[in-house]
C-alpha positions in Angstrom: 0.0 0.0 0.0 1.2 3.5 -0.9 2.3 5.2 2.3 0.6 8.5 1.6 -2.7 6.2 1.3 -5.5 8.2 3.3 -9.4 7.3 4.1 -12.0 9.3 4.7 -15.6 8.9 4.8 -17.6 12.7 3.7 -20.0 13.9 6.0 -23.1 12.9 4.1 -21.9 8.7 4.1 -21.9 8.5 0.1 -18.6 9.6 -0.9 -15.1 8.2 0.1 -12.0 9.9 0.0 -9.0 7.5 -1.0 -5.7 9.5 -1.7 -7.6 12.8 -2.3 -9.7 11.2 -4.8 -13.9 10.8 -4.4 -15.6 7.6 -4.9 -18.9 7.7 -4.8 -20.7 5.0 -2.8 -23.3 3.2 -4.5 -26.6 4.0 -2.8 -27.1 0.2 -2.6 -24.1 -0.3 -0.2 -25.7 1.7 2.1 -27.8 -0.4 4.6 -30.5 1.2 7.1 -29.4 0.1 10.7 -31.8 -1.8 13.0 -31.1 -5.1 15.4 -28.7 -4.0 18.1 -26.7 -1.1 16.7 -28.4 1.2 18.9 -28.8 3.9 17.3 -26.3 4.2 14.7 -27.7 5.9 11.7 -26.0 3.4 9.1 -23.2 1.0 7.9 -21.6 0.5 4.5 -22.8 -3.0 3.5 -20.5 -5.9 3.4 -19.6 -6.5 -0.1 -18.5 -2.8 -0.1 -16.4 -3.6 3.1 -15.0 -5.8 1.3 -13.5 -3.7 -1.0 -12.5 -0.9 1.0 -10.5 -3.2 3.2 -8.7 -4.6 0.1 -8.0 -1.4 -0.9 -6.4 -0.1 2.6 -5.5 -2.9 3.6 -1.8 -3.9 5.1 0.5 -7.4 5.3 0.5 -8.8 8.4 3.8 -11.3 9.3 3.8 -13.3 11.7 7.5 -14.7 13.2 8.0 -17.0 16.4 10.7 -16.0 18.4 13.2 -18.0 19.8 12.9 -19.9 23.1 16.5 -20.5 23.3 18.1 -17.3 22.5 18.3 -13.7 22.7 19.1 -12.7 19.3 16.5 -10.7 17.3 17.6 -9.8 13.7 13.9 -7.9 12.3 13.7 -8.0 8.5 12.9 -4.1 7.1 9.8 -2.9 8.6 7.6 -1.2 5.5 5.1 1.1 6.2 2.0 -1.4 5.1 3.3 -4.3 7.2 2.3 -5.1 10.2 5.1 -7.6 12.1 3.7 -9.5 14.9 6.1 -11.9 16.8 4.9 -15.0 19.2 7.3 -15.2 22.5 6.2 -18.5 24.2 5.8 -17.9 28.0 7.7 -21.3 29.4 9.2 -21.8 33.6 11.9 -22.6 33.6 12.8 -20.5 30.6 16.7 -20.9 29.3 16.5 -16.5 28.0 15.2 -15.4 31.6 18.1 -14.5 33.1 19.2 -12.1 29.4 15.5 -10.5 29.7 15.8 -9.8 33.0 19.3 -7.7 31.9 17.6 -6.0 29.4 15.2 -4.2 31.9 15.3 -0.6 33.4 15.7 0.2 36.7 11.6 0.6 37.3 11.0 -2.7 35.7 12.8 -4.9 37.5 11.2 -2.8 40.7 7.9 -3.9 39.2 9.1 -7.4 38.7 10.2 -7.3 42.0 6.8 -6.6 43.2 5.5 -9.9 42.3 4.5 -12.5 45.0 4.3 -15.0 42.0 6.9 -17.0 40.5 4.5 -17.7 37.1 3.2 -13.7 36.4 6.4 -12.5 37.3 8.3 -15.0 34.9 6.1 -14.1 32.2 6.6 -9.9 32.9 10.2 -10.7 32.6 10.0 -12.4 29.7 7.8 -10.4 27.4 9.2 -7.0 28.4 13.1 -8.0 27.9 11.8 -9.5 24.3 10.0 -6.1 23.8 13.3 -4.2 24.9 15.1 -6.6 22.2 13.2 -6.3 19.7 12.5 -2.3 19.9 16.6 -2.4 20.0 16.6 -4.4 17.3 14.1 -2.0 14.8 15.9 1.1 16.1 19.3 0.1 16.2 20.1 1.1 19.8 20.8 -1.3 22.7 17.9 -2.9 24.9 18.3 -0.8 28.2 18.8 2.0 25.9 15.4 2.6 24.8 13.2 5.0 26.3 9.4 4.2 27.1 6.8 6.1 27.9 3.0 6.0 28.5 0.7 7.9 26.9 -2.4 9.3 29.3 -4.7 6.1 29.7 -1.6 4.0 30.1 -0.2 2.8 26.7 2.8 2.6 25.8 5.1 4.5 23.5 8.5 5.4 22.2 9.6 8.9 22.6 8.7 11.5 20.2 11.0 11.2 16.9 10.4 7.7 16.2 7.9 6.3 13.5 7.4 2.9 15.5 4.7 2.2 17.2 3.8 -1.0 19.0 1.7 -3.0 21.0 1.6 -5.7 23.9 -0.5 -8.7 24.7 0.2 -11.9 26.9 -2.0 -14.6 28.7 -1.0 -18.3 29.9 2.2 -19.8 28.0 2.3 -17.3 25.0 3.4 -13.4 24.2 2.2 -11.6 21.5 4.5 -8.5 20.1 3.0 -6.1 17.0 5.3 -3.5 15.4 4.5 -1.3 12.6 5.5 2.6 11.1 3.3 5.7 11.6 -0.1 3.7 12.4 -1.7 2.9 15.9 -1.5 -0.3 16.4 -3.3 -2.8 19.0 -3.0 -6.7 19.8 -5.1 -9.0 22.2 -4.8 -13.0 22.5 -6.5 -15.2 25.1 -6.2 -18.8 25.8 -9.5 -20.3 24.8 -11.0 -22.4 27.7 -13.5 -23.0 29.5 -15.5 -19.8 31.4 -18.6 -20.8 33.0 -19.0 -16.5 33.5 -19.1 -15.9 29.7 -22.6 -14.8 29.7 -22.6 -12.7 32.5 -19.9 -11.2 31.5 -20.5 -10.8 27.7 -23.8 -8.8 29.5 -21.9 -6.3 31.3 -19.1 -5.6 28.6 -20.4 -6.3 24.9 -22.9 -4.7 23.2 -26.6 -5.8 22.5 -26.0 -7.0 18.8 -22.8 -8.9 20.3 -25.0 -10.1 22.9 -27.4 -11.4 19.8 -24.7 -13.4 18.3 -24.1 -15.4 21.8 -27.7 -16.2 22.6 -27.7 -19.4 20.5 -24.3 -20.7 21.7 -23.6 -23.2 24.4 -20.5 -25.5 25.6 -17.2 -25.1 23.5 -19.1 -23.2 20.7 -19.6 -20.2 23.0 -16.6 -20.4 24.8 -14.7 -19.8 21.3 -17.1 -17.0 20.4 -16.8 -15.5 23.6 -13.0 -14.8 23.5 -13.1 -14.3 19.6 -15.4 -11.2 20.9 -13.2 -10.1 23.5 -10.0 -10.3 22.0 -10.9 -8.1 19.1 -12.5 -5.7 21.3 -9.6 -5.3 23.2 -7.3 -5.0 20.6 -9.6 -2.0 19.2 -9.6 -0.4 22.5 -5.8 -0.8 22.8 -5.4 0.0 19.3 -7.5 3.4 19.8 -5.3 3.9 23.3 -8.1 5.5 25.3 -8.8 2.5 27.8 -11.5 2.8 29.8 -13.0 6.0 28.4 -13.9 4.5 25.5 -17.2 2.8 26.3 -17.7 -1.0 25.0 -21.1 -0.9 24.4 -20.2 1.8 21.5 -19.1 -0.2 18.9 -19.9 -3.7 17.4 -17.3 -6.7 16.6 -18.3 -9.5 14.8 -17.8 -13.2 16.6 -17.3 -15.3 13.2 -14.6 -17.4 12.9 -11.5 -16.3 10.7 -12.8 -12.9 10.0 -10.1 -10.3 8.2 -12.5 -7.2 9.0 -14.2 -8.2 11.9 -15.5 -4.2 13.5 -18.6 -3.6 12.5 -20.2 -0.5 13.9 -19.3 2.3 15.7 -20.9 4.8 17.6 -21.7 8.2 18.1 -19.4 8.6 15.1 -20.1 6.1 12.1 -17.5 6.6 9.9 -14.6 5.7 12.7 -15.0 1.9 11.5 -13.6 2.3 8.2 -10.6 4.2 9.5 -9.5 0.5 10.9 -8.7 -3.0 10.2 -9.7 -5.6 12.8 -9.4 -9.0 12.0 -8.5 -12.4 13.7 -4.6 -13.6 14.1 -5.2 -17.7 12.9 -3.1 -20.2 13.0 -2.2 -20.1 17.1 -3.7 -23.7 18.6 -6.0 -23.7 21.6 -5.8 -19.2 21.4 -8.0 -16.6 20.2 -5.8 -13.4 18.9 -7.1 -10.2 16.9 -5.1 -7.2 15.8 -6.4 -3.8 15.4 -4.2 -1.0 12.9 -5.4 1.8 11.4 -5.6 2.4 7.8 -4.4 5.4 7.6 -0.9 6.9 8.6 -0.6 9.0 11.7 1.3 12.1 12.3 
């Protein structure tokens, strides 16, 4: 994708704006909203999705990192691709002891704070891969780079640096996202059992999410329900304004394998096509999404 790609959607819903130029929208792709949305005035229809999301869309790589070693030689990070890298979280772990020397000061005062061998193991290990890897794409050394947190607590380089990134882990596996001049966000959870799904998916998802649960039971639901959370975190991380952006505002589909899986959003409509949200396949027994934004960001 060209880097100077931008989206926008025009006031009045039936022109896009790709690269300066206006496309008109057919009237057709236009659907009325009804069914959960709650209130949203309207959404492109799929088939038009469809070819917006081709049209914006980025690579996504996906590379395991070594369990053995430290050594993290990144290919050339292009501003359409997305690099996402899978740390396995594993006690003992043979590249503890060279993550733990990557840390800062405060870090290993935060590791410190642990009472638990397990959570504190897997701190250790995802931030000293985060410290190599950032090291790695900026060409500095590990304890070198500077990171601070934005005002609802993500993450970020200093200013001067085109790479952004983004953190997930849960039991026995670390995911890392980096990309150039987009927002980016990443969520996986390990898919088992949660007898609280329902309850839960009433206090946090939306009513059309909500919908697509009601028929669901056993295994079945249990999938669905961390497909939907893991691509609504990875949204809300993505967007990077935690907790003040409400859940119940926008809509992620729970579908299996879905490449643009955000649906609606509200008060402001036209904030779903300015992202790509799909699924992360091909991790066994996990349910990961990534969220990045189409366009480039100052």
């Amino acid at each position: 994708m060209d880097e100077n790609l931008s989206v926008g959607i025009m006031a009045s819903a039936s022109q896009l704006s790709v690269n300066g130029a206006l496309i008109s929208i057919p009237q057709a792709s236009i659907s009325p909203t009804n069914g959960g949305r709650e209130g949203s005035r309207g959404i492109l229809h799929r088939d038009f999705l469809d070819l917006l999301h081709m049209a914006c869309s980025v690579k996504i790589e996906v590379r395991e990192c070594s369990d053995a070693m430290m050594d993290c030689i990144v290919p050339q990070l292009q501003p359409d691709v997305v690099q996402i890298w899978i740390q396995r979280l594993q006690m003992p772990s043979p590249i503890e002891p060279a993550c733990y020397e990557m840390l800062s000061d405060e870090e290993r005062e935060r590791a410190a704070r642990y009472l638990v061998e397990k959570p504190q193991n897997d701190f250790i290990l995802t931030r000293g891969r985060l410290r190599c890897l950032l090291a790695s794409y900026l060409g500095t050394g590990a304890r070198e780079v500077l990171l601070r947190q934005a005002e609802h607590g993500k993450p970020h380089l200093d200013r001067g640096f085109d790479l952004r990134f983004n953190v997930s882990h849960t039991d026995g596996l670390a995911l890392l996202a980096f990309v150039r001049t987009r927002e980016v966000g990443v969520d996986v959870e390990k898919i088992k059992a949660a007898p609280d799904a329902r309850r839960l998916a009433e206090r946090f998802f939306s009513v059309r999410e909500r919908g697509f649960l009601k028929d669901l039971s056993g295994d079945d639901l249990h999938a669905a329900f961390f497909r939907c959370w893991t691509r609504k975190e990875a949204y809300v991380k993505a967007r990077g304004e935690g907790l003040s952006l409400p859940l119940h505002q926008f809509d992620v589909s729970v579908a299996e394998n879905e490449s643009h899986a955000l649906l609606a959003t509200r008060p402001d409509e036209s904030e779903a096509y300015r992202w790509i949200l799909r699924d992360l396949p091909g991790i066994p027994g996990y349910a990961a999404a990534l969220a990045v934004a189409n366009t480039l960001s100052e």
